[in-house]
C-alpha positions as CSV (number, residue, x, y, z in Angstrom):
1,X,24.6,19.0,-5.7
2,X,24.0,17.4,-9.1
3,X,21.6,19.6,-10.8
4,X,19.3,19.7,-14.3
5,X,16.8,21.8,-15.4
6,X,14.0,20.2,-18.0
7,X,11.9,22.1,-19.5
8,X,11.2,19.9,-22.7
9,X,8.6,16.5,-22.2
10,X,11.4,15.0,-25.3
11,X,13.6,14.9,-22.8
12,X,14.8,11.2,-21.8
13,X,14.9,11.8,-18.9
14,X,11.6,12.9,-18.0
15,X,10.6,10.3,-20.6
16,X,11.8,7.9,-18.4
17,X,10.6,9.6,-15.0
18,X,7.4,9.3,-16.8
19,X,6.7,5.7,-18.0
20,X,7.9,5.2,-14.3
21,X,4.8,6.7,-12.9
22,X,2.3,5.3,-15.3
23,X,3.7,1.8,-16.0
24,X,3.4,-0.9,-13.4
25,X,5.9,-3.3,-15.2
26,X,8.6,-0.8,-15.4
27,X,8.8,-0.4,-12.1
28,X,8.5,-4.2,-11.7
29,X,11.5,-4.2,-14.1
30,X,13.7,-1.2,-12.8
31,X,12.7,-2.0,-9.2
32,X,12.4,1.4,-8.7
33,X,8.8,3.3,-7.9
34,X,8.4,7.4,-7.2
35,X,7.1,9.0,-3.9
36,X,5.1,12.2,-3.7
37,X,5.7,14.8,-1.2
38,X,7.7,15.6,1.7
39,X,5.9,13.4,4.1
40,X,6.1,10.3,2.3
41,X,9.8,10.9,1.5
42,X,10.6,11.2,5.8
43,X,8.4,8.3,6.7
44,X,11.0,6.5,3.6
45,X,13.9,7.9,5.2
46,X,13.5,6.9,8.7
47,X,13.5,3.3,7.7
48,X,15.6,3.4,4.3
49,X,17.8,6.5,4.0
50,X,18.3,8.8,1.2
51,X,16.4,8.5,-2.3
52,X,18.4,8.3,-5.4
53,X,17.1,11.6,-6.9
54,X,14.4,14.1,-6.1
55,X,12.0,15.8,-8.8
56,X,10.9,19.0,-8.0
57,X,8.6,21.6,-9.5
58,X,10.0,24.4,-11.1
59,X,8.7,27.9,-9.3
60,X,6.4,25.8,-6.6
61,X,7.8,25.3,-3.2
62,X,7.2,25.8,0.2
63,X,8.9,25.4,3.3
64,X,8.7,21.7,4.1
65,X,10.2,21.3,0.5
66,X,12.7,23.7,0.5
67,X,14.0,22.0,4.2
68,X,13.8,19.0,2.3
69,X,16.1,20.4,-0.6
70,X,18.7,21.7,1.4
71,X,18.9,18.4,3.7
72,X,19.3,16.3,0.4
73,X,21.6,18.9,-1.0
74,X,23.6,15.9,-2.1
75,X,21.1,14.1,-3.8
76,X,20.9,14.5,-7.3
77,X,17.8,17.0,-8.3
78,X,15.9,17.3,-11.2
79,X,13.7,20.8,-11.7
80,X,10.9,20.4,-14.3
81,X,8.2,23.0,-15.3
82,X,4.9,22.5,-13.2
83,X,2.9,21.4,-16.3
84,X,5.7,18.6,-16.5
85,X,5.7,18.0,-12.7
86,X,1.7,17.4,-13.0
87,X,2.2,14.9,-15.2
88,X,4.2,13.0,-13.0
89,X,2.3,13.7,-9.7
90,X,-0.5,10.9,-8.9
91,X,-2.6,14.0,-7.0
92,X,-4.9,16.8,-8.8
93,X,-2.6,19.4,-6.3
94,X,1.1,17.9,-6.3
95,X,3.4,19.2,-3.5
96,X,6.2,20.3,-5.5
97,X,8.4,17.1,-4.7
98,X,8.7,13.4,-5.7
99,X,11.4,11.3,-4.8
100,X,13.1,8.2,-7.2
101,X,13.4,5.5,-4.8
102,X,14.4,1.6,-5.5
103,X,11.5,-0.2,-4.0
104,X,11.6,-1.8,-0.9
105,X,11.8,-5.7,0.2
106,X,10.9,-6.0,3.4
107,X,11.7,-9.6,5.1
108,X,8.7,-12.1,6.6
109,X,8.6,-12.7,10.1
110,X,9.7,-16.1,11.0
111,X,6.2,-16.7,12.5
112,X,3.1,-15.5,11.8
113,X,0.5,-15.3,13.5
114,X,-1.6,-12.1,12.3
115,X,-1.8,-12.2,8.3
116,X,-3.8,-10.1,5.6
117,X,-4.7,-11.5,2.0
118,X,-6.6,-9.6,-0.4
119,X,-7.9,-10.9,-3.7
120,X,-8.4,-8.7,-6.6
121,X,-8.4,-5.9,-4.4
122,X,-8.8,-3.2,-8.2
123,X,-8.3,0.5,-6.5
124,X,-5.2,1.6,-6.0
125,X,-6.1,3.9,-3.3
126,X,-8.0,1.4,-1.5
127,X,-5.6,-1.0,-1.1
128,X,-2.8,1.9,0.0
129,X,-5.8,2.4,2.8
130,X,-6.0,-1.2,3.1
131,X,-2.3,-1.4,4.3
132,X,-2.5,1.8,6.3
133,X,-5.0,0.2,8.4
134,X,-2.7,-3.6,8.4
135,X,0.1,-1.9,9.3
136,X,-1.6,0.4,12.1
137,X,-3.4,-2.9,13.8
138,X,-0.2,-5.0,13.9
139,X,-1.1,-7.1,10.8
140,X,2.5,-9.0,10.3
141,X,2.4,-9.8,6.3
142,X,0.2,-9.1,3.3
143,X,-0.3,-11.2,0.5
144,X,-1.7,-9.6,-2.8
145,X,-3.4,-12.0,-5.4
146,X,-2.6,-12.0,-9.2
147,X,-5.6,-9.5,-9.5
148,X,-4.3,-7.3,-7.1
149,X,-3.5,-3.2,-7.9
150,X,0.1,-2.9,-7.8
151,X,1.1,-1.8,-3.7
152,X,4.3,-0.1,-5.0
153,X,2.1,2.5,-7.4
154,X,2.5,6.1,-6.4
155,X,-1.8,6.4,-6.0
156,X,-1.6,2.9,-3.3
157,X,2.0,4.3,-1.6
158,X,-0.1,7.8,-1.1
159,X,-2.9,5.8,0.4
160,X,-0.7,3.6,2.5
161,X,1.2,6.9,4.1
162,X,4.1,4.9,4.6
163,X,2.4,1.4,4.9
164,X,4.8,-0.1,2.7
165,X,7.8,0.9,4.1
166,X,7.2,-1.3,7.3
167,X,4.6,-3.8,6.8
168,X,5.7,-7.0,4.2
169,X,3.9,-6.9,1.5
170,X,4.1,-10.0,-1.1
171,X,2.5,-9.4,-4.5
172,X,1.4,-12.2,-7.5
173,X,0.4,-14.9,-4.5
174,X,-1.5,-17.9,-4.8
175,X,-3.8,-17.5,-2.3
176,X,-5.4,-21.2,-2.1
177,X,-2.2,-22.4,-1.0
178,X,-1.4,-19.8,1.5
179,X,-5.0,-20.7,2.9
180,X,-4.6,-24.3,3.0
181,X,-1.1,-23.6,5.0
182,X,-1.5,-21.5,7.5
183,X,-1.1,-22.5,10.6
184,X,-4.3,-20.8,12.7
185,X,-7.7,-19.9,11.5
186,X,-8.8,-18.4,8.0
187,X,-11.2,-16.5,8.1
188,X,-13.3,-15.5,5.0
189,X,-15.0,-12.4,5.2
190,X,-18.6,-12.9,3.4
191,X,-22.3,-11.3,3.4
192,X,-23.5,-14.0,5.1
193,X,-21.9,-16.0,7.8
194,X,-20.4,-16.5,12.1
195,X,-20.3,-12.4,13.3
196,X,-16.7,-11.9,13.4
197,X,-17.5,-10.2,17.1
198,X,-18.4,-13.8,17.8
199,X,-14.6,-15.3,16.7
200,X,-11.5,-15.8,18.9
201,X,-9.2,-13.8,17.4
202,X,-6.4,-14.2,20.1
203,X,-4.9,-17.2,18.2
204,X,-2.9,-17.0,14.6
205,X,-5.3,-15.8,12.0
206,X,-5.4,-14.9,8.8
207,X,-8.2,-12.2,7.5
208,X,-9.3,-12.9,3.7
209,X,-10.9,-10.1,1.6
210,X,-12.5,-10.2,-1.8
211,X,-12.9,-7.9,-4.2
212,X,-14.5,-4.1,-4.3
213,X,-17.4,-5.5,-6.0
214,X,-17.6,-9.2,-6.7
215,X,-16.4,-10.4,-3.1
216,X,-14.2,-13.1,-2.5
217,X,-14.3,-15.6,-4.7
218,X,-15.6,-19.0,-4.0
219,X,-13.0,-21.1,-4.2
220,X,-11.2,-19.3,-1.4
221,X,-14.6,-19.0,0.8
222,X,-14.2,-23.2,0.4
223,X,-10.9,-23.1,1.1
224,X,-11.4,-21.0,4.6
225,X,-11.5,-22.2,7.7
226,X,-15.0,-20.8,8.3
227,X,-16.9,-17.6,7.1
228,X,-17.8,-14.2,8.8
229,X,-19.8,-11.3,8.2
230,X,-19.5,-8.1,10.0
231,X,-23.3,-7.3,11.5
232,X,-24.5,-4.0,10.1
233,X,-27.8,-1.9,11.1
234,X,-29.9,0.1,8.7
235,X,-30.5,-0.6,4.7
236,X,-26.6,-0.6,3.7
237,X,-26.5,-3.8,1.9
238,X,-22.4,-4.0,2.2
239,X,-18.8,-2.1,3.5
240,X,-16.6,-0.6,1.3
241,X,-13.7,-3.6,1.5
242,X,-11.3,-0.8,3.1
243,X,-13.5,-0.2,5.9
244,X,-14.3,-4.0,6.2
245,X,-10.3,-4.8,6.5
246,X,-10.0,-1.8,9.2
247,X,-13.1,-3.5,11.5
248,X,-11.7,-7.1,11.0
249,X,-7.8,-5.9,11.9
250,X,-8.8,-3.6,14.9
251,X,-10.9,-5.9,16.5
252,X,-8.0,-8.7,16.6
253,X,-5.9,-5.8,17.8
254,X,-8.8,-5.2,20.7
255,X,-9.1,-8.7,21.3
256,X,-5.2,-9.5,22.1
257,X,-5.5,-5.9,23.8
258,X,-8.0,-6.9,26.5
259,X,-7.0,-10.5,27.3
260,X,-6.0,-11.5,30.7
């Protein structure tokens, strides 16, 4: 095992280690993001093999991370103090283990017929939930906007859970024209418009989804096949645009489920 000790933040090092977890062009640039915690790092495994180096905390294991260690006893390791560790970890309560990883690209399908694009979608977190949900209903491809949170940051990979290591995910695209070419319905979601329970979802169809706040934006509701809302009970005035992706996905998922 190749093996360092840091205990100094002047270090280059962890320098290095450190713009990579802030910075969102430098790991555009390097091609190269960081996962936290043992369950993260298996679910990146099973698909893409070993990491190029593993952080870990100096004095702060347990036994999933120790297992870890010794399987990846050939991986080069770097211990840090846990001050410097925290610094690194996206969570208030790290898990004593990141992994340096070059970041995935995943191929398209040849067709598709089940697509996700989100527009200025600004958490991080909700747009790793936002995946987790694609990715669990069978969503084939999603396509970020410009204004779209980085899918590759370690606070959206923690809320994908592995999202990103099996479901395509294109970043910086021009939305307008993926709308105008897809071949099956778009459909915008919206506060007003057709119930999306009243929609055929067993043909190709792309979901769009706007912004935490403003919504989608209007060019892209024009640009839409037609728009939906999702009907709501009681004085909630709007979803949370996680929760609004999950409804939309699942019920094409229940849809192709219960036909014939």
């Amino acid at each position: 095992m190749s093996f360092k000790h840091i205990t100094s933040r002047d270090n280059p090092v962890f320098k290095q280690l450190k713009k990579l977890a802030e910075s969102s062009r430098e790991r555009r640039r390097l091609g190269q993001t960081l996962l936290d915690g043992p369950h993260l790092l298996r679910d990146y495994m099973a698909v893409f093999g070993t990491p190029r180096q593993l952080i870990i905390a100096e004095g702060q294991s347990t036994n999933e991370v120790n297992g870890l260690i010794q399987e990846l006893a050939d991986i080069p390791t770097l211990m840090v103090t846990t001050l410097m560790f925290a610094e690194l970890s996206p969570v208030t309560t790290p898990t004593g283990i990141l992994a340096l990883v070059d970041t995935p690209q995943l191929p398209l399908p040849e067709t598709l017929e089940f697509v996700l694009m989100l527009e200025d979608i600004q958490d991080p977190g909700n747009l790793g939930s936002m995946l987790r949900s694609a990715a669990a209903a069978g969503v084939q491809a999603v396509y970020l906007s410009e204004g779209c949170a980085e899918a590759w940051s370690p606070k959206a990979l923690r809320g994908g859970q592995g999202a990103q290591f099996v479901l395509p995910v294109v970043e910086r695209s021009d939305l307008l024209a993926l709308t105008g070419n897809f071949p099956g319905e778009t459909l915008a979601t919206v506060m007003q418009g057709e119930s999306l329970y009243e929609q055929d979802l067993r043909q190709p169809v792309a979901f769009l989804i706007g912004n935490e706040g403003a919504g989608l934006s209007l060019k892209l509701q024009a640009a839409a096949s037609r728009k939906i809302h999702i009907p709501m009970q009681g004085q909630v005035e709007s979803l949370n645009a996680a929760a609004a992706t999950s409804i939309c996905v699942f019920e094409r998922l229940r849809q192709n489920l219960n036909q014939g």
